[in-house]
Backbone as a printed PyTorch tensor [residue, N CA C, xyz], in Angstrom:
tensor([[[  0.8520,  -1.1730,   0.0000],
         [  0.0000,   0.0000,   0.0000],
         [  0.8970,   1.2340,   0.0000]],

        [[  0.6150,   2.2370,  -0.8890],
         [  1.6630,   3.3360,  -1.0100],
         [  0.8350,   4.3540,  -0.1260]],

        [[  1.8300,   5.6360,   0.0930],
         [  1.5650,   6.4790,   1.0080],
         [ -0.0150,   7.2920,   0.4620]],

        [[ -0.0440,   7.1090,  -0.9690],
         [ -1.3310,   7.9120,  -1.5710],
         [ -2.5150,   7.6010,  -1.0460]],

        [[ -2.2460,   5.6260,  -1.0060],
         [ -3.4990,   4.8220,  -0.9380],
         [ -4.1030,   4.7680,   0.6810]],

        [[ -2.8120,   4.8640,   1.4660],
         [ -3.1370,   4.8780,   2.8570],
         [ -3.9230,   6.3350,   3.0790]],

        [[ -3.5040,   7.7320,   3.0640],
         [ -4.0970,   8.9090,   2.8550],
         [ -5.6830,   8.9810,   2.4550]],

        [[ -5.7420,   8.5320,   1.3150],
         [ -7.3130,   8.1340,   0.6050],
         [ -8.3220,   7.2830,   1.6340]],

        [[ -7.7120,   6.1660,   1.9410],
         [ -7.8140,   5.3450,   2.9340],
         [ -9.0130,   5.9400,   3.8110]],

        [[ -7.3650,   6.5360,   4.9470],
         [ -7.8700,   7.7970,   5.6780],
         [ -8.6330,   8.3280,   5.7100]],

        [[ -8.4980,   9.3010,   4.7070],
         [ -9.6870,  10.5040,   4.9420],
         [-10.9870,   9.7910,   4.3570]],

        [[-11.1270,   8.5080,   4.1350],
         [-12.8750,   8.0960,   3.7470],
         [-12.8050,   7.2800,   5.2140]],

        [[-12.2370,   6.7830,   5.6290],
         [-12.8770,   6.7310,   7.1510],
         [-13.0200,   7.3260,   8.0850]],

        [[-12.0460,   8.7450,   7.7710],
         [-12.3890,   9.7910,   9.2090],
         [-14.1440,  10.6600,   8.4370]],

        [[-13.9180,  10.9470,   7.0820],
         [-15.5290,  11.4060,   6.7060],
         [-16.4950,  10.7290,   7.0380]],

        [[-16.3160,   8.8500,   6.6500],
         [-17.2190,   8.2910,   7.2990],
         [-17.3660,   8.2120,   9.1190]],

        [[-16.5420,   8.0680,   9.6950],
         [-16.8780,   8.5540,  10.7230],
         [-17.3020,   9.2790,  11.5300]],

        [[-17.2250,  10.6650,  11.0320],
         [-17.6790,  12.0900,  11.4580],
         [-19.3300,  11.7980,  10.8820]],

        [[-19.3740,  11.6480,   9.8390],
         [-20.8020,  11.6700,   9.1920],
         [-21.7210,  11.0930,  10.1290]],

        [[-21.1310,   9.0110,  10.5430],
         [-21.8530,   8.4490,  11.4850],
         [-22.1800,   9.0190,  13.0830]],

        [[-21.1100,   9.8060,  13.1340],
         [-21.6030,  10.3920,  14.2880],
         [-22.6780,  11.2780,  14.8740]],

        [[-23.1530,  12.0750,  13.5930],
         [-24.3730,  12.8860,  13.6340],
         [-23.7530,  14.2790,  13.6780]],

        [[-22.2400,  14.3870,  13.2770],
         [-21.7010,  15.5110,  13.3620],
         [-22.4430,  16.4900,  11.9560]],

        [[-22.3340,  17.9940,  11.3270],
         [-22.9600,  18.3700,  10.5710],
         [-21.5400,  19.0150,   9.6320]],

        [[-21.0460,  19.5390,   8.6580],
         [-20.6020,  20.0260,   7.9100],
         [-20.8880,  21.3820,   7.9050]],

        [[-20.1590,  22.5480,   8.2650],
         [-20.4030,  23.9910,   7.8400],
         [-20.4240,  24.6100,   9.6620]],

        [[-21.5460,  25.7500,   9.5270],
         [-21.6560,  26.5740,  10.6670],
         [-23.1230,  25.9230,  11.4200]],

        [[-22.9430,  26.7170,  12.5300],
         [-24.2690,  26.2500,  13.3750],
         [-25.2510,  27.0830,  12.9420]],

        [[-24.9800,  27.7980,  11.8510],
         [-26.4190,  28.4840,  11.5170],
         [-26.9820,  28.2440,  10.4220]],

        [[-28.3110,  28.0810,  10.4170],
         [-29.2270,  27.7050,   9.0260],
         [-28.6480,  28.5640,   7.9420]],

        [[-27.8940,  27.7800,   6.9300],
         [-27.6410,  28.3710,   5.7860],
         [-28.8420,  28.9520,   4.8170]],

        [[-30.4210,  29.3820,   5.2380],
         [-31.0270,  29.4510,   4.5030],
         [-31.4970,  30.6310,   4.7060]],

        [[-31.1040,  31.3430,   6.1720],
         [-31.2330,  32.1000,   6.6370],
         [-30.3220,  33.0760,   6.2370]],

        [[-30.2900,  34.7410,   5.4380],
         [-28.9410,  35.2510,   5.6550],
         [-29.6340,  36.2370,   6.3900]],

        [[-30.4070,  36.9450,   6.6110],
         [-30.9340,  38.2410,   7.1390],
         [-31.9320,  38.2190,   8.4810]],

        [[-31.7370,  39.2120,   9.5980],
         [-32.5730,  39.1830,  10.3630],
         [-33.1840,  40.5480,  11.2620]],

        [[-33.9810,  40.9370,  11.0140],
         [-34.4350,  42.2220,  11.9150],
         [-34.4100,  42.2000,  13.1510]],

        [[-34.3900,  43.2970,  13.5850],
         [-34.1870,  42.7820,  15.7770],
         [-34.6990,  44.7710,  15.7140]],

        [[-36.5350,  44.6450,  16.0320],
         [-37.0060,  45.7060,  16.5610],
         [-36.4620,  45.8630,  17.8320]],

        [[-36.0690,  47.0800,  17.9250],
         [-36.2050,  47.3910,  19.4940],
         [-36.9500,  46.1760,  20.4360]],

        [[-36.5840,  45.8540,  21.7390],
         [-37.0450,  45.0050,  22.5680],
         [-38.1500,  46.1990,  23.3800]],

        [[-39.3820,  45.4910,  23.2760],
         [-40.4380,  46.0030,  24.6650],
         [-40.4480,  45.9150,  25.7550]],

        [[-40.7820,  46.8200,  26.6440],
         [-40.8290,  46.6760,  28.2650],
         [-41.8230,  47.2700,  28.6850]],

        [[-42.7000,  46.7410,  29.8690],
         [-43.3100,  47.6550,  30.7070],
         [-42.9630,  48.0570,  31.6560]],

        [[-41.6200,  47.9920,  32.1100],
         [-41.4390,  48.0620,  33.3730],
         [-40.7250,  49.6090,  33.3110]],

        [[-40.8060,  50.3950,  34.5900],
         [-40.3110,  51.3040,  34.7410],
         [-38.6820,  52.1050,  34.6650]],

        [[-37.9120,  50.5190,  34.3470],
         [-36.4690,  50.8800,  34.3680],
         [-36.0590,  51.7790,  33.1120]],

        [[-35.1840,  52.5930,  32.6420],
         [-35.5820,  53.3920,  31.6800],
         [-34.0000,  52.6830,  30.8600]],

        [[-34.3000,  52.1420,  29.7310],
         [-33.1130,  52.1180,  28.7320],
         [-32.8670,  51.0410,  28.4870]],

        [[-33.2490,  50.0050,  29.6660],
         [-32.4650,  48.6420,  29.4900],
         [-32.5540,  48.1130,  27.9950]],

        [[-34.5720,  47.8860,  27.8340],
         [-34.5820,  47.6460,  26.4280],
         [-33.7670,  48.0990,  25.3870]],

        [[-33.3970,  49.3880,  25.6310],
         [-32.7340,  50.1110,  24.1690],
         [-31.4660,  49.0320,  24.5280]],

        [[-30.4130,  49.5510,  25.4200],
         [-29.0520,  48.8730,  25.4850],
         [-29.2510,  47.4700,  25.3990]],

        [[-30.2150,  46.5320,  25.4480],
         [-30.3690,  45.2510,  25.2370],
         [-30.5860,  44.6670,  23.7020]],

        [[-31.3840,  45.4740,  23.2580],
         [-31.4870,  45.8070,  21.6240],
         [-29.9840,  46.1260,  20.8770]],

        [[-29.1990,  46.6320,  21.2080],
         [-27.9790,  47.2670,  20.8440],
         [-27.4340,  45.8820,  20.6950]],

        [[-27.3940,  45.5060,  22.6120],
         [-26.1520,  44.2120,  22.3460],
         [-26.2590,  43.0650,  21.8290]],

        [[-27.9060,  42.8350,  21.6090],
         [-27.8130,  41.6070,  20.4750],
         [-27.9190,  42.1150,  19.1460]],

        [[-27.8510,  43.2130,  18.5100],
         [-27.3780,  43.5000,  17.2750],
         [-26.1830,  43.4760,  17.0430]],

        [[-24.9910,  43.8320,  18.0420],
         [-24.0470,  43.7650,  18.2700],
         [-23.2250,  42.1190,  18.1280]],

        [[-24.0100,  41.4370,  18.9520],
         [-23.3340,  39.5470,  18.9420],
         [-23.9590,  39.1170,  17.5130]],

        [[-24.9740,  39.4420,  17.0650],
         [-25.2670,  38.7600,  15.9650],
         [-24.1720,  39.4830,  14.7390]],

        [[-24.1570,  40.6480,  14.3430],
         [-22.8730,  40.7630,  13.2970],
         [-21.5650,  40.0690,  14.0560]],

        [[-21.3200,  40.1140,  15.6680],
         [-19.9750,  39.6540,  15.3380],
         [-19.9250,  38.2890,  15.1000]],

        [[-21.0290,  37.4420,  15.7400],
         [-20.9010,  35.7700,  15.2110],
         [-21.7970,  35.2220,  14.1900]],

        [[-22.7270,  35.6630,  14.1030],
         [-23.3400,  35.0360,  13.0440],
         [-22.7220,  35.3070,  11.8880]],

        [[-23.4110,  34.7710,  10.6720],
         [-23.1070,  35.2320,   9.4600],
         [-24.5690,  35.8950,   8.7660]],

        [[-25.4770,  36.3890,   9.6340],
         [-26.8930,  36.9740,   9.6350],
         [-26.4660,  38.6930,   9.3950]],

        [[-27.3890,  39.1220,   8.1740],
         [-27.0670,  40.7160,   8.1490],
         [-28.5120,  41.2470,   9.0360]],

        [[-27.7280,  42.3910,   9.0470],
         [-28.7730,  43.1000,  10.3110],
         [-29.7160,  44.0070,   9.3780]],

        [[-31.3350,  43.5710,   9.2070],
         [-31.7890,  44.2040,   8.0010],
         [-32.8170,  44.7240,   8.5130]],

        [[-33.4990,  45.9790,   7.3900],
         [-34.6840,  46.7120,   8.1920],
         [-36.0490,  45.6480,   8.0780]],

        [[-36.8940,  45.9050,   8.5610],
         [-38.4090,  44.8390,   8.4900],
         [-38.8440,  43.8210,   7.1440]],

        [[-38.9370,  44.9760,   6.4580],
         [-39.1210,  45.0280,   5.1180],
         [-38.2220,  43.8270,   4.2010]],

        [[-36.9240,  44.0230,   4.3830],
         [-36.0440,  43.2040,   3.8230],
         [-35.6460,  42.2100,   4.7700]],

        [[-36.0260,  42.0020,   5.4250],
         [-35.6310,  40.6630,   6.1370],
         [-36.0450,  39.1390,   6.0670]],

        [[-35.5130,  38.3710,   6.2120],
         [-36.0610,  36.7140,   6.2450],
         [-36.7250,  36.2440,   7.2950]],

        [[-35.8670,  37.0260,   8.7350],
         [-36.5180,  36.5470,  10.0800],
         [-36.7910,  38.0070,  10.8170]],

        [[-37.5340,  37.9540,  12.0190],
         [-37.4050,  39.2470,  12.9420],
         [-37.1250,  38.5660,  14.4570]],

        [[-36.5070,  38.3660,  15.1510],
         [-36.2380,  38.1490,  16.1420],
         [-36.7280,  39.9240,  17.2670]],

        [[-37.7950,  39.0190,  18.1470],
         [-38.7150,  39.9470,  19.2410],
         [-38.1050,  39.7270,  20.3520]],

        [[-38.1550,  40.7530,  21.2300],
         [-38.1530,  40.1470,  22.4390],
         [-38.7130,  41.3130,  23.2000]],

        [[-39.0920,  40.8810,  24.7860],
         [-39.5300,  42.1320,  25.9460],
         [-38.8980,  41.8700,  27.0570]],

        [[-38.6850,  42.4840,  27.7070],
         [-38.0170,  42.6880,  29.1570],
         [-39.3710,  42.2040,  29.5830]],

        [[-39.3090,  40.9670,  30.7810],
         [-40.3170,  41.2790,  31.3400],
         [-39.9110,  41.4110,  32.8950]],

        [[-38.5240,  41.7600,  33.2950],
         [-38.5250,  41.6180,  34.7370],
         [-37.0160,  42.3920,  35.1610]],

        [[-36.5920,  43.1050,  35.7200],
         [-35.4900,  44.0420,  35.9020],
         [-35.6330,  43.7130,  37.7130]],

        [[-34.8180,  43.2070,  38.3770],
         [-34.9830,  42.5180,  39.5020],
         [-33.6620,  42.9880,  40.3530]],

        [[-33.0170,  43.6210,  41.9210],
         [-32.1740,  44.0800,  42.3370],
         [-32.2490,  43.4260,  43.6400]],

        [[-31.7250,  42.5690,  43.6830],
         [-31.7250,  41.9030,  45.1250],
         [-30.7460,  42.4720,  46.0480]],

        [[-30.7150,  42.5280,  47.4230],
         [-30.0310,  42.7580,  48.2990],
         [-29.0630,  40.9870,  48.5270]],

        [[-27.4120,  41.0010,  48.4960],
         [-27.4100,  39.6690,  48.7170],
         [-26.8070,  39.4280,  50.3930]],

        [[-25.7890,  41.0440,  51.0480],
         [-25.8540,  40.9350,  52.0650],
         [-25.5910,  42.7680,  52.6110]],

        [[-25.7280,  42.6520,  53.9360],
         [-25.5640,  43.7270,  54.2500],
         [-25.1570,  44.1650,  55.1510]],

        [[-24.1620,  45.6160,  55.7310],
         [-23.5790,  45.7700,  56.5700],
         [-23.6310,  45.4470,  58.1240]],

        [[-22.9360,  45.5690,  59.3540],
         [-23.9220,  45.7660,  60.3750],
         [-24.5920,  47.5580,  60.4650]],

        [[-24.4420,  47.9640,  60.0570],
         [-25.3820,  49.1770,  59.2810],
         [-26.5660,  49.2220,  58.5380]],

        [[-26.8500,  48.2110,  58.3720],
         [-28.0280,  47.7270,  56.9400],
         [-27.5790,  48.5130,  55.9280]],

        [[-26.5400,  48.5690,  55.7830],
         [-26.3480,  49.3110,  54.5420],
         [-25.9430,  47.8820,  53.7260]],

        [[-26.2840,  48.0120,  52.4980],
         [-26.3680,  46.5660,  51.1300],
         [-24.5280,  47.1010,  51.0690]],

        [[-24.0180,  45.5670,  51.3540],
         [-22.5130,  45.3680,  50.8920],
         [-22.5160,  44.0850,  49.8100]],

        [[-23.5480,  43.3590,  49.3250],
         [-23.5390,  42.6490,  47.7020],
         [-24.8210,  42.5470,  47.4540]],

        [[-25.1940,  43.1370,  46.0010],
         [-26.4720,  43.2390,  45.7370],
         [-26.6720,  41.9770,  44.2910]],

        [[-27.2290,  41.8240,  44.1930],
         [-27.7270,  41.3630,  42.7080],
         [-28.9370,  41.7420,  41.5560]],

        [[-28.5920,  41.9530,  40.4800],
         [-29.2720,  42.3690,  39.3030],
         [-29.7930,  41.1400,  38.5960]],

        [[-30.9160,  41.2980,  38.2570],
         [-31.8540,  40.0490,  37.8640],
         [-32.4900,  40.7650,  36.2990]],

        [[-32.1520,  40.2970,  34.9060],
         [-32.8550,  40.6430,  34.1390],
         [-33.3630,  39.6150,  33.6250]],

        [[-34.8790,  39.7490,  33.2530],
         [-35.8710,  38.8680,  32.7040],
         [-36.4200,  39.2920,  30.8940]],

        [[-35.9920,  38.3600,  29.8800],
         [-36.1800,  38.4410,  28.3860],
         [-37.2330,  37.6390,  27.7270]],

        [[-38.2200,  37.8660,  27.0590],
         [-38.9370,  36.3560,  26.0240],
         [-38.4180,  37.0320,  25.1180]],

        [[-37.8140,  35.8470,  24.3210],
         [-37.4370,  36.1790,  22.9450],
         [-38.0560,  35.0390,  22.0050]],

        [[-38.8740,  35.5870,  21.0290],
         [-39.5880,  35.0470,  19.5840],
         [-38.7260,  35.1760,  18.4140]],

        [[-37.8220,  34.1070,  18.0740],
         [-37.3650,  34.3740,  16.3590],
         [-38.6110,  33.4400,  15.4650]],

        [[-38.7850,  34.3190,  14.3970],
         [-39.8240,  33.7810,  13.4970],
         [-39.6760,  34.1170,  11.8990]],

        [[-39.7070,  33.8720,  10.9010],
         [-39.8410,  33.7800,   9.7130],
         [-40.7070,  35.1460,   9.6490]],

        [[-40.2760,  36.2530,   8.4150],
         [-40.6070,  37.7600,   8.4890],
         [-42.3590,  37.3710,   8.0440]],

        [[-42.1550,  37.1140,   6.7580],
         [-43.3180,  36.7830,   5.7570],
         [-44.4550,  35.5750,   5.3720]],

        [[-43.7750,  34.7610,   6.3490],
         [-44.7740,  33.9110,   6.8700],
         [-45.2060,  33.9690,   8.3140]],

        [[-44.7730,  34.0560,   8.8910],
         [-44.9660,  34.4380,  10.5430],
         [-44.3150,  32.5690,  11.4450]],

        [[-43.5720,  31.7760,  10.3220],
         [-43.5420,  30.6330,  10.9740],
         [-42.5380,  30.5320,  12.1900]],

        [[-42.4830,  30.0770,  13.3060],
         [-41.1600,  30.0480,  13.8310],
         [-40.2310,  29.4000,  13.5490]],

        [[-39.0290,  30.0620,  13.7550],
         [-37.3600,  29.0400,  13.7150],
         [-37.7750,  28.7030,  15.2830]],

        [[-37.6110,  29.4300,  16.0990],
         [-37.0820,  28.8840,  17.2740],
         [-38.3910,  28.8150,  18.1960]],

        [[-38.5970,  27.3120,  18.6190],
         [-39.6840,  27.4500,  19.3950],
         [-39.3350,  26.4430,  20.8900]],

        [[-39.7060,  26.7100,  22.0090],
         [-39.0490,  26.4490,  23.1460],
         [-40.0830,  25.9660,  24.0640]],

        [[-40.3510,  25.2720,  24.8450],
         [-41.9780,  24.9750,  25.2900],
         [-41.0240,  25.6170,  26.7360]],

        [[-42.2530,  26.2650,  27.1920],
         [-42.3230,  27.2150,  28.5160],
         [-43.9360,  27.3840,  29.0300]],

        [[-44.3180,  26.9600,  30.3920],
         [-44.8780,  26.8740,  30.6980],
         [-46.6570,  28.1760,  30.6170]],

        [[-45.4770,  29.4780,  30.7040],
         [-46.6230,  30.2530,  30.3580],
         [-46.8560,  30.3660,  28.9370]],

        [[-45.7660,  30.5880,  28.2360],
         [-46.4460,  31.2040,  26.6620],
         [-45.2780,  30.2130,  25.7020]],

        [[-46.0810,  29.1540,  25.0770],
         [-45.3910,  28.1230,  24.4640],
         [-44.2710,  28.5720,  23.0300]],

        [[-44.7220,  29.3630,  22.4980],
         [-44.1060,  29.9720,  21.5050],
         [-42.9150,  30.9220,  21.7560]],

        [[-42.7350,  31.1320,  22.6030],
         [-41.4460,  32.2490,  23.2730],
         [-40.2810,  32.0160,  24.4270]],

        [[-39.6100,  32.3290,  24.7430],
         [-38.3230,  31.4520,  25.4620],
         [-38.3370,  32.6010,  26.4430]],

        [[-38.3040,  32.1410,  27.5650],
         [-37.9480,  33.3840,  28.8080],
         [-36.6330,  32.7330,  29.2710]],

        [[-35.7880,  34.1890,  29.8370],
         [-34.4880,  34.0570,  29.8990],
         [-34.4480,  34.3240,  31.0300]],

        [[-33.6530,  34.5090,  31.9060],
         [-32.9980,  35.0200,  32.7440],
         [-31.5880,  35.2400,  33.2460]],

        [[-31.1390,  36.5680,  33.3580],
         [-29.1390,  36.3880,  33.4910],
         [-29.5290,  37.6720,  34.9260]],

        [[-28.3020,  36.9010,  35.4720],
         [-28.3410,  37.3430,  37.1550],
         [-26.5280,  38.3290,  36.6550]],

        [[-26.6370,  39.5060,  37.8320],
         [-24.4820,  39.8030,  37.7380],
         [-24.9800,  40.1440,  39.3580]],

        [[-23.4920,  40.0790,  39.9420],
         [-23.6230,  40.4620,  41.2130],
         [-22.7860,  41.6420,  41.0320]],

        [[-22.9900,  42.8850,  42.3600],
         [-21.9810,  43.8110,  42.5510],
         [-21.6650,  44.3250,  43.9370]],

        [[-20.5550,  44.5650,  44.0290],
         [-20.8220,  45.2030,  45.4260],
         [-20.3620,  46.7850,  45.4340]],

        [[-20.8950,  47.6110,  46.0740],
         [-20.7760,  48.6770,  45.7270],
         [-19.4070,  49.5250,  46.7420]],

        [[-19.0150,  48.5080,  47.7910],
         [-18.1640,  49.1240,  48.7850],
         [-16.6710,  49.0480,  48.2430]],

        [[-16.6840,  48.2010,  46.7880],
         [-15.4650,  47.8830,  45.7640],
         [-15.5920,  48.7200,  44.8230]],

        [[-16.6000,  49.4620,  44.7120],
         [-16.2810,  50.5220,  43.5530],
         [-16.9860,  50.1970,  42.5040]],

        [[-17.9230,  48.7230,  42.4930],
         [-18.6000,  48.3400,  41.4610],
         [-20.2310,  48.9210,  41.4610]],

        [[-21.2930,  49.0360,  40.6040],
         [-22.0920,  50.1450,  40.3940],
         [-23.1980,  48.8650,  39.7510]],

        [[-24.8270,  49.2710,  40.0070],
         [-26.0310,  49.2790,  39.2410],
         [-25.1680,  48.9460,  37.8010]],

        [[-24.8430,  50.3740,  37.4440],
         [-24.5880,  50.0520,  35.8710],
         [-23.4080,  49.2940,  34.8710]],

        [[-21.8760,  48.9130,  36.2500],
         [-21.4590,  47.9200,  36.0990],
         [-21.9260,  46.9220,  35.9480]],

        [[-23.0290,  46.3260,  37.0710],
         [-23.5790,  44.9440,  36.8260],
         [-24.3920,  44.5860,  35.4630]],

        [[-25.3640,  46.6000,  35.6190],
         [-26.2960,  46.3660,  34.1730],
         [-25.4540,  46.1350,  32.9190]],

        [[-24.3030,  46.5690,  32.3810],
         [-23.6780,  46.2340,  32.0060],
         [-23.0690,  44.4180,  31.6490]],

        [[-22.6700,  44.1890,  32.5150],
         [-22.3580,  42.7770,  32.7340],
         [-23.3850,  41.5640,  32.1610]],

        [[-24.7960,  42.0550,  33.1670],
         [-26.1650,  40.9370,  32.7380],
         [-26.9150,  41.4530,  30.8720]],

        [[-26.4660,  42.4850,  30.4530],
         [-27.0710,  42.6970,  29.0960],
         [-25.9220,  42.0150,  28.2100]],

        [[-24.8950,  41.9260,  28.3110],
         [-24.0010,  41.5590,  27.3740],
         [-23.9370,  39.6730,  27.2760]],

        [[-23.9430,  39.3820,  28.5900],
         [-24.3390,  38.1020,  29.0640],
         [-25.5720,  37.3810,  28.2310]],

        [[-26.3320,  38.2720,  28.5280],
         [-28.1560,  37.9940,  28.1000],
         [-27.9190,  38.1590,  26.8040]],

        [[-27.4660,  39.1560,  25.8800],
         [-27.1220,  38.9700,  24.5720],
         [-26.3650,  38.0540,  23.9770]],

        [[-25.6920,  37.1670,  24.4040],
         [-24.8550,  36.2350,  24.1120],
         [-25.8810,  34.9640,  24.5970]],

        [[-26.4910,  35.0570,  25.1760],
         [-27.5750,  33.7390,  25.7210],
         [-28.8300,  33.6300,  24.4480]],

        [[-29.1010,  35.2010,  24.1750],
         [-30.3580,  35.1880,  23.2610],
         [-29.7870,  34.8430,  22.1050]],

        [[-28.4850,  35.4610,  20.9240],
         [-28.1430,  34.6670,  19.8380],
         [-27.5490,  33.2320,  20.1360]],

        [[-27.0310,  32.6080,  21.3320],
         [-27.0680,  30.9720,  21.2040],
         [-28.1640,  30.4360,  20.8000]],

        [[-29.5020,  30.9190,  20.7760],
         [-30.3950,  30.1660,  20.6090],
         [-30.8690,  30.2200,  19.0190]],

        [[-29.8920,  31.1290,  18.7960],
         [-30.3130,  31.0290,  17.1900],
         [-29.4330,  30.0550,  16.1650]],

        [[-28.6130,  29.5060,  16.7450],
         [-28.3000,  28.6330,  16.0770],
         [-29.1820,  27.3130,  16.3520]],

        [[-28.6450,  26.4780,  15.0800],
         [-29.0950,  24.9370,  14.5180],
         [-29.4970,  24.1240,  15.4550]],

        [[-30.3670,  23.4190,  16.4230],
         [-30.0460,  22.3470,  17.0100],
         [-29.2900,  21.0490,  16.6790]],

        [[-28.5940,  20.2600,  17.3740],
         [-27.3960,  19.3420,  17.1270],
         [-28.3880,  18.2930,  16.3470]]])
């Protein structure tokens, strides 16, 4: 057997192998997909901005990992929704002063990706209240007697939460 035949060999049993494994060829994202809208996220809650800066940072993770362009309504394939539904600040301990020495930030997301022009979903997630939509949740802790801030943590849990909401836009295995 010459070095060509062993090589050939090779690489048809490592393809066949990878193949049998259920492994996939390419990226984790639906190649059928190139475009996706991302309206502003909704909130009712009184915190003022989160939605906007939450909107930002998953426009932000999706150009840097996907291969999805960021398109207006109109021209798009998908629209990926989402709403704040919960902005949450826990106390985690506190001085003998009662003054808060570690707090925690609690943000709450449903996010809907769906097909623009048909209304079908890509991503559908069973959840107890509303079957069609995925609720999230990303926690940051801070303490404020270190110099760390509300908007450090807010910071921290939106970028987090944006990186949680485009995982879900990729392929299942």
């Amino acid at each position: 057997m010459t070095r060509r035949d062993f090589l050939n060999l090779f690489s048809c049993v490592a393809v066949g192998a990878i193949a049998g494994c259920g492994y996939r060829i390419g990226g984790p994202y639906d190649p059928e997909v190139r475009s996706v809208h991302v309206p502003i996220f909704t909130s009712d809650l009184f915190r003022r901005d989160i939605n906007i800066e939450l909107t930002e940072a998953v426009q932000k993770e999706i150009r840097a990992r996907t291969p999805f362009q960021i398109s207006s309504a109109e021209h798009a394939d998908t629209v990926l929704i989402g709403h704040v539904v919960e902005v949450r600040k826990d106390v985690l301990g506190e001085t003998a002063f009662d003054d808060p020495r570690q707090l925690q930030l609690g943000i709450g997301v449903e996010v809907l990706w769906e097909e623009n022009h048909t209304g079908q979903l890509l991503a559908r997630h069973q959840v107890p209240i509303d079957a069609p939509t995925r609720q999230l949740l990303m926690q940051a802790n801070f303490a404020p007697e270190v110099g760390q801030s509300f908007a450090t943590a807010k910071h921290e849990a939106i970028t987090r939460l944006a990186r949680r909401i485009v995982d879900l836009m990729e392929m299942p295995w």
